[in-house]
C-alpha positions in Angstrom: 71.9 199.2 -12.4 74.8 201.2 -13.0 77.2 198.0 -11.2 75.6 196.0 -13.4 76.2 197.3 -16.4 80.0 198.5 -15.6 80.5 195.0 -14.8 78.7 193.2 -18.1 81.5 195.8 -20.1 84.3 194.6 -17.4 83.4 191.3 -17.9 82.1 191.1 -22.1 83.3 193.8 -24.0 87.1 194.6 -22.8 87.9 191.0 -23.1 86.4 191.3 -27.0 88.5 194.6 -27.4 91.5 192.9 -26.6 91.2 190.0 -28.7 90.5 192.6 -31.3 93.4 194.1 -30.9 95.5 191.2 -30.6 94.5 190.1 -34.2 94.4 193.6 -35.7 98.4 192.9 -36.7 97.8 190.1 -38.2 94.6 191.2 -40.2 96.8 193.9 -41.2 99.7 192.2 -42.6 97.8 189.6 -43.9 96.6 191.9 -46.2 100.0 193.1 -47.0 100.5 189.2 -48.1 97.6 189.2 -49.8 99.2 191.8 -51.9 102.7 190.0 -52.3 100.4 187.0 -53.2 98.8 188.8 -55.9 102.0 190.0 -57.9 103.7 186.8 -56.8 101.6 184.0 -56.5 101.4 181.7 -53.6 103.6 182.6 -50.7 102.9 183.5 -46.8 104.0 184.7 -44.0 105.7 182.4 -41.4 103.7 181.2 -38.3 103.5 183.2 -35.6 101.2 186.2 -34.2 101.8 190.4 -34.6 100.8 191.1 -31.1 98.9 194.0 -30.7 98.8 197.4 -33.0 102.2 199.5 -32.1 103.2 197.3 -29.1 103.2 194.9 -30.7 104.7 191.4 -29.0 106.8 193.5 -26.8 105.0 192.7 -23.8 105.4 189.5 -24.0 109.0 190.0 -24.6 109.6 191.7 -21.5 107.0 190.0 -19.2 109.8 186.8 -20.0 113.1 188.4 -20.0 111.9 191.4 -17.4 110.1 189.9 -15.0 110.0 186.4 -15.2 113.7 186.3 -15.8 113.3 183.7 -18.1 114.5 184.2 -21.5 114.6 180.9 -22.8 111.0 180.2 -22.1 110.0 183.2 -24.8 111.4 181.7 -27.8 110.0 178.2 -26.0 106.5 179.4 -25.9 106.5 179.8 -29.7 107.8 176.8 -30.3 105.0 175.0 -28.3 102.6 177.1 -29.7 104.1 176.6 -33.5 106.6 174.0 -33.7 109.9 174.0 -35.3 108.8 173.9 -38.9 110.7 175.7 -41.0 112.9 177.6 -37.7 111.7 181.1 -37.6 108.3 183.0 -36.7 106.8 186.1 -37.3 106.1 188.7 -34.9 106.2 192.7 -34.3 109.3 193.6 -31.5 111.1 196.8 -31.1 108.7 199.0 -33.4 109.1 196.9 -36.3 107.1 193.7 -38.1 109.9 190.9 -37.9 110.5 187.3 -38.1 112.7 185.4 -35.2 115.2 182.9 -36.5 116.0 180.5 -33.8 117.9 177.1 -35.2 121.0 176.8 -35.9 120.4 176.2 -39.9 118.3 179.3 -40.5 120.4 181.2 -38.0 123.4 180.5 -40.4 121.4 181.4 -43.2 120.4 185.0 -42.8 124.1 185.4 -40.8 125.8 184.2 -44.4 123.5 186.0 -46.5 125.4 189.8 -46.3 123.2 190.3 -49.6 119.5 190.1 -48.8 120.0 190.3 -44.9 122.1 193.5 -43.7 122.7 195.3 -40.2 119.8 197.0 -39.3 117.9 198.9 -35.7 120.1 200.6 -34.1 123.4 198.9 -35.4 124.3 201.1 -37.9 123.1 204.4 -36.0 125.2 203.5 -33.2 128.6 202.2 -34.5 128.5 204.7 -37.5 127.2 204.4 -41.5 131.3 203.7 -42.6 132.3 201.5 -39.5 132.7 197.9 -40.4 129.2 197.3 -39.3 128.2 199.5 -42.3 130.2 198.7 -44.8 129.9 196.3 -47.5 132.2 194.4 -50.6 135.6 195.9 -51.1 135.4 198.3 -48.5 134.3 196.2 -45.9 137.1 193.8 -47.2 139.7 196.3 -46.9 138.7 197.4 -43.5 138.2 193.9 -41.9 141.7 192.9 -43.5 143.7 195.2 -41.6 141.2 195.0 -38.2 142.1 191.8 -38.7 145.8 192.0 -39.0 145.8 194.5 -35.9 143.7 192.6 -33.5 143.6 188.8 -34.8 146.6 187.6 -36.6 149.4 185.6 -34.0 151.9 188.2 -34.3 149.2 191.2 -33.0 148.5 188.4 -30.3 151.6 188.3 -29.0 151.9 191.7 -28.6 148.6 192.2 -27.3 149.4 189.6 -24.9 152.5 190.6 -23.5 151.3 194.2 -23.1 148.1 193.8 -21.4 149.1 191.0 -18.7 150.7 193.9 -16.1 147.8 195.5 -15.6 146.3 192.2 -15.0 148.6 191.5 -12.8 148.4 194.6 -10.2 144.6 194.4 -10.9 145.0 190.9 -9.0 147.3 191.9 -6.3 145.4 195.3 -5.3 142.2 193.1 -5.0 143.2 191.1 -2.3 144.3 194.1 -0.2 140.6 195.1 -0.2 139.7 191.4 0.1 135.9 191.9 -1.0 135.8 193.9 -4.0 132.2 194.2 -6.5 134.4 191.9 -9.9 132.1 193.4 -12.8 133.0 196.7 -11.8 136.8 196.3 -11.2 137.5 194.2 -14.3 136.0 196.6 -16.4 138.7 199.2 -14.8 141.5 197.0 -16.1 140.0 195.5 -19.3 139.3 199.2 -20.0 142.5 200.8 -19.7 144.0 198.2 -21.5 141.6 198.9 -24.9 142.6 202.4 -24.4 146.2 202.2 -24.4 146.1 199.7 -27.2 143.8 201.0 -29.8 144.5 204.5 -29.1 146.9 205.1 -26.5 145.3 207.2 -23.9 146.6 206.3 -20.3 144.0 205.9 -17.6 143.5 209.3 -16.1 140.4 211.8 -16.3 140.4 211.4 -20.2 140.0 208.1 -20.0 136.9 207.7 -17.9 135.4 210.9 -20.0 135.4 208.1 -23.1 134.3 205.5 -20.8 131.0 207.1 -19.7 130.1 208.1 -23.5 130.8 204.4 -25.0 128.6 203.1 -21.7 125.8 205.3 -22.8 126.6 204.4 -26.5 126.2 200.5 -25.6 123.3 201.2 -23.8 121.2 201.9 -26.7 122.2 198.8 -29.0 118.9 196.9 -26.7 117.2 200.2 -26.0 113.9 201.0 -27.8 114.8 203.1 -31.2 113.2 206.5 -30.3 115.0 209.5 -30.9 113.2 211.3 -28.1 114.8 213.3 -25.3 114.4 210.7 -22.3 114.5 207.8 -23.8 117.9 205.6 -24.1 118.6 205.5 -27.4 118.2 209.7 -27.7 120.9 209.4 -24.9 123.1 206.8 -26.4 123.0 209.2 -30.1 124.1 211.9 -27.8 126.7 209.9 -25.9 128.0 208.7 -30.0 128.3 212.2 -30.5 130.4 213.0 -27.9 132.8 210.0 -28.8 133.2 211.1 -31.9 133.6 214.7 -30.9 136.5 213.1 -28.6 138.5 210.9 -31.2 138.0 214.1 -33.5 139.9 216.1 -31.3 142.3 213.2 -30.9 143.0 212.7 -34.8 143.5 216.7 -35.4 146.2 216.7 -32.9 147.7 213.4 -34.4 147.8 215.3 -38.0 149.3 218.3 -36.6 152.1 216.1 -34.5 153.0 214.3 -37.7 152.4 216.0 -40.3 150.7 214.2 -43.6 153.5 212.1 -44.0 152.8 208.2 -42.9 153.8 207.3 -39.5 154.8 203.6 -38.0 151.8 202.8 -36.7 152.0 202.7 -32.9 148.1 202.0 -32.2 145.0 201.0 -34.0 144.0 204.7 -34.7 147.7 205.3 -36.2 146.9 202.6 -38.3 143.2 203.7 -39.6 144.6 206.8 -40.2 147.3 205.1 -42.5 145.5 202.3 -44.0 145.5 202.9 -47.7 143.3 201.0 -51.0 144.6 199.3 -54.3 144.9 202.8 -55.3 146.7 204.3 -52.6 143.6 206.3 -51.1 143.5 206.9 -47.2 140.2 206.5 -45.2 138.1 209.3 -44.9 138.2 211.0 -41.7 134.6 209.9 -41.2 135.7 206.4 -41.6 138.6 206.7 -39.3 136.0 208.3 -36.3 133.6 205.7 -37.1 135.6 202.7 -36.8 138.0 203.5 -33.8 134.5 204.3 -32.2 132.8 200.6 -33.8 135.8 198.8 -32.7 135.7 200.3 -29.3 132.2 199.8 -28.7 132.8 195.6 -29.6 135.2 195.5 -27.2 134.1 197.5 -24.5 131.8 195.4 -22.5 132.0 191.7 -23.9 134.8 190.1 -22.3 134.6 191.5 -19.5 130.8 190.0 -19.0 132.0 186.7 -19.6 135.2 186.9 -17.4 132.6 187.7 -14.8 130.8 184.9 -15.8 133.7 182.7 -15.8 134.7 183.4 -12.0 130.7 182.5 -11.7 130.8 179.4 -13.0 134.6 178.5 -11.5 132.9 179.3 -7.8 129.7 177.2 -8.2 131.7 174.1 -10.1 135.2 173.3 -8.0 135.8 170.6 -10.0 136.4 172.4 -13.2 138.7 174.8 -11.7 140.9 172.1 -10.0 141.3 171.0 -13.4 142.0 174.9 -14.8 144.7 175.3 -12.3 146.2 172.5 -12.6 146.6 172.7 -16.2 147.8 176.7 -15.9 150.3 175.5 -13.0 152.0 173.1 -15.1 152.5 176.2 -17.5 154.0 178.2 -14.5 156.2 175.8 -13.3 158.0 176.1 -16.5 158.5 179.6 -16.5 160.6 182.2 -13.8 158.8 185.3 -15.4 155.2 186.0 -14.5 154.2 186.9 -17.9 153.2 184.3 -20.8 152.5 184.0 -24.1 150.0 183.9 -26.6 151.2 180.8 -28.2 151.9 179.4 -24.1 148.1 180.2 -23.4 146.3 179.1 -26.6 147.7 175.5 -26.5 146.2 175.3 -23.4 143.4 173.3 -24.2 141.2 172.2 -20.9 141.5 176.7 -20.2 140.7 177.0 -23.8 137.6 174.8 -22.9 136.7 176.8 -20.0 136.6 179.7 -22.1 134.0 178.8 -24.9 132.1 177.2 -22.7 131.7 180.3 -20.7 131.0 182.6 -24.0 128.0 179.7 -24.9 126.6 180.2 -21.8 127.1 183.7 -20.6 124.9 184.6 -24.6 126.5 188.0 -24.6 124.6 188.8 -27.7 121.5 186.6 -27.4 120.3 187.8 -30.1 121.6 190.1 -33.4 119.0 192.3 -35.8 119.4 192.5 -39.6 117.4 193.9 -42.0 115.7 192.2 -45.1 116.7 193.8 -47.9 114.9 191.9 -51.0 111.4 189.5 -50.4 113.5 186.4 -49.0 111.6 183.0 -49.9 112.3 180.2 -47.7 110.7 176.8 -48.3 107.2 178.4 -49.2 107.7 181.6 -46.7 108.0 185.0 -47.4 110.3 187.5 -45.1 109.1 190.8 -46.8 111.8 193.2 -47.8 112.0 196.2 -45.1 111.4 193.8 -42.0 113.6 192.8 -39.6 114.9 189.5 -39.0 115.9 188.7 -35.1 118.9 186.0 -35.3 118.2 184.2 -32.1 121.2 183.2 -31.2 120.9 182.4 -27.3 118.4 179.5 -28.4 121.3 177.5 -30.4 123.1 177.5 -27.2 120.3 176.3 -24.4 118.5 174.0 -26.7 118.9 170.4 -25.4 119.1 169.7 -29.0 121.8 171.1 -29.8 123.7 170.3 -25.9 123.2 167.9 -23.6 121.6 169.5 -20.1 122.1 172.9 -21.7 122.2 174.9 -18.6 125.0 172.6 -16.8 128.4 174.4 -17.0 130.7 171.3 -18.8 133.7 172.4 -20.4 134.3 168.6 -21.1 131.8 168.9 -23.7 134.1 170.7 -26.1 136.2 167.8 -26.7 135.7 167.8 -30.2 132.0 165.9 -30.7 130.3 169.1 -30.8 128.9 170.6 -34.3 130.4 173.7 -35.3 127.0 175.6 -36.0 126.0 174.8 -32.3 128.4 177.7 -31.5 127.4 181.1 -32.7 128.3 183.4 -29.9 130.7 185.2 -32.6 128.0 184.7 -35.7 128.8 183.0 -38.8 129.4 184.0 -42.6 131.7 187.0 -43.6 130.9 188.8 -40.7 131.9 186.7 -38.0 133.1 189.1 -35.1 137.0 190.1 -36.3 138.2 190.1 -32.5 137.1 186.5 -31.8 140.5 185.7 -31.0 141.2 188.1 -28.8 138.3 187.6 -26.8 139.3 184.6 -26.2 142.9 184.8 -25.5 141.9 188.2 -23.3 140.0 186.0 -20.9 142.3 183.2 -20.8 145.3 185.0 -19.6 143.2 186.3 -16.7 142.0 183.2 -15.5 145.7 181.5 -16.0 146.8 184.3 -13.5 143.7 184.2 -11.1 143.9 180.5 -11.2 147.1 180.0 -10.4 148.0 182.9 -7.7 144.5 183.6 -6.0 141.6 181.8 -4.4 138.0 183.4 -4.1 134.4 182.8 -3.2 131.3 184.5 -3.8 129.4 186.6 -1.5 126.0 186.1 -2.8 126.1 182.4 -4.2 122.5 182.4 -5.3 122.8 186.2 -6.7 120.0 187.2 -9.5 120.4 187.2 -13.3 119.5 190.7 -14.9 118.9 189.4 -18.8 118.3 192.5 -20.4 120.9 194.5 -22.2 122.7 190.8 -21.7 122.9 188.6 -18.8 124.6 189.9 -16.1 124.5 188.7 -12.2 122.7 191.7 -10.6 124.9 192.0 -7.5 127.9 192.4 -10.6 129.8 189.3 -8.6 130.7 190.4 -5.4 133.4 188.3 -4.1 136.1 188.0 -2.0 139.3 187.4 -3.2 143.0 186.3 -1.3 146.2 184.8 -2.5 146.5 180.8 -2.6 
């Protein structure tokens, strides 16, 4: 008697709770509508489903990225379920009621719209409430203008260039003496200790690799879920911010005592926060100095050295493409008795140049970007509510076969000029597309102009896994081996 009635609540009621409690989101902000509806008229929410109470859809988010391993077919589910329509859907993810963007129009959109869509999760915790994440108007003008101008602009290239190439270089050589080295992990030695002699001078040592353990735990809370709780990631990445900013405070005190209050020459990126000055001939804050050497930092940190990894990667599996890289870089060479090159040498060259976005589409560092709604937004008869989240999904725009022909296929040949320019948004779009784009770019070039045309590898684990979650990343971190040509 018992069994059977165990089993009639196994087999009726749970199944009943559950669907209960799958609709329970909905049922509840559908009564939030119903009050927006009220004040406002007709509007509605955009199709989609709120998952269950708290959780929300973030099962389903990780069942596909986590454990399936297959991101794309998350965003594709909805879009089976729903259809295009209008481009975005509603759902609850990371804590918060939300809607996903996912085409390339209403990704541009909300990315444009730095008035009614702003940085939001863990964005502005992380990088810092005055870091050019944070700011807005004038002040995020003035702080993006001289970025800019530091990091950007052709002559900072060509110093950038010229001074980060020698570590490169012995990076290069030293590998082949181990022959099998782990790439992920070595690359992000020397892209490291080049970011930290450039934006703030420190030389690799002890210090250095004290910063680089507090921005790893900083980055990994940007994808972590927001709870300020001792054990959980993002507690751990607020702690690891703290301890940046403890460092770079200890850095700018001893700056101010070496120098004075006079201006300096600037000699780094933190010389320059520290002497960047208004219409009006104000300095930044000291809290806006920590938070953007910290912000700017943290952009850099990780990005292109995931892609160079990714380039390698791709260079391995497609022998084609790379006989085409090196010849291209080898025609460079042959001009040239130095081993160093130029910014202006690298960035005309237009098949690596190739290589390069078409390793940044693929590779979806970013595959997707929060904001924050900060107004009711109306959108062809749908209402985002103010307070929710809106989830740019940028990593659809890039693996739709919409938008690319066979997506998934590495084809640099496909940036020869019929492409649309809002098929790309690796970098964003609008005011705040990423200031360092540039040198991304040119960063990862002059590595492969120097691995292509002095050193031949292979890859140890050719059919290696894909770990999608902070950001796609092979899960053996590239292990190859690696000799001169």
């Amino acid at each position: 008697m018992a069994v059977g009635l165990w089993s009639t609540v196994v087999i009726g009621v749970l199944p009943l709770v559950g669907w209960l409690l799958w609709w329970w989101n909905d049922v509840w902000y559908g009564l939030v509508m119903a009050t927006l509806r009220s004040s406002k008229g007709d509007t509605k929410l955009p199709p989609g489903n709120m998952g269950f109470p708290i959780l929300g859809d973030t099962i389903s988010f990780l069942w596909y990225f986590k454990f399936l391993r297959r991101p794309d077919d998350y965003i594709n589910s909805k879009r089976h379920k729903y259809g295009d329509g209008i481009g975005m859907y509603k759902t609850h993810l990371f804590g918060r009621p939300s809607v996903i963007t996912f085409l390339p129009v209403t990704n541009k959109l909300v990315l444009r719209d730095t008035e009614s869509f702003k940085y939001g999760w863990a964005m502005i915790e992380l990088s810092g409430k005055t870091s050019l994440a944070g700011v807005h108007g004038k002040a995020h003008l003035r702080l993006r203008s001289f970025v800019s101008r530091s990091i950007n602009q052709p002559d900072a290239l060509r110093q950038i260039a010229l001074a980060m190439q020698p570590r490169m270089i012995s990076a290069l050589q030293s590998w082949t003496k181990c022959r099998k080295i782990t790439f992920y992990d070595e690359m992000k030695k020397v892209s490291f200790e080049n970011i930290g002699m450039y934006f703030a001078s420190i030389e690799p040592g002890a210090t250095l690799d004290r910063l680089k353990k507090y921005l790893a735990g900083v980055v990994s809370g940007f994808r972590a879920y927001p709870l300020n709780i001792p054990g959980f990631t993002f507690y751990h990445a607020l702690q690891c911010r703290r301890k940046t900013q403890e460092f770079f405070r200890e850095e700018l005190d001893k700056r101010r005592k070496n120098n004075g209050e006079n201006d300096q020459p600037i000699q780094d990126l933190m010389d320059g926060l520290m002497n960047i000055k208004d219409e009006e001939g104000n300095h930044l804050s000291d809290t806006e100095v920590l938070d953007n050497i910290t912000g700017i930092l943290l952009a850099g940190f990780e990005s292109t050295v995931v892609v160079t990894t990714w380039a390698l990667y791709y260079l391995a599996k497609y022998p084609n493409v790379l006989e085409k890289l090196r010849e291209e870089n080898l025609s460079l060479k042959s001009n040239k008795s130095e081993l160093l090159v130029t910014s202006d040498e690298i960035l005309k060259l237009e098949y690596t140049m190739k290589v390069v976005d078409e390793t940044i589409r693929l590779a979806n560092i970013a595959g997707f970007v929060v904001r924050v709604a900060t107004k009711d937004f109306e959108y062809q008869g749908y209402t985002i509510p103010k307070g929710w989240n809106v989830i740019v999904w940028l990593r659809n725009v890039h693996t739709d076969p919409k938008n690319f022909d066979h997506p998934l296929c590495f084809d640099p040949d496909r940036w020869n000029g019929s492409m649309l320019p809002e098929n790309f948004q690796a970098f964003g779009a609008g005011p705040r597309i990423c200031v360092g784009n540039m040198l991304a770019r040119l960063q990862i070039a002059m590595f492969l102009h120097h691995l292509s045309t002095g050193y031949k590898w292979q890859l140890v684990n050719p059919d290696a896994k894909v770990k999608y979650l902070p950001h796609s990343k092979l899960e053996d971190g590239l292990e190859i081996t690696i000799e001169k040509l």
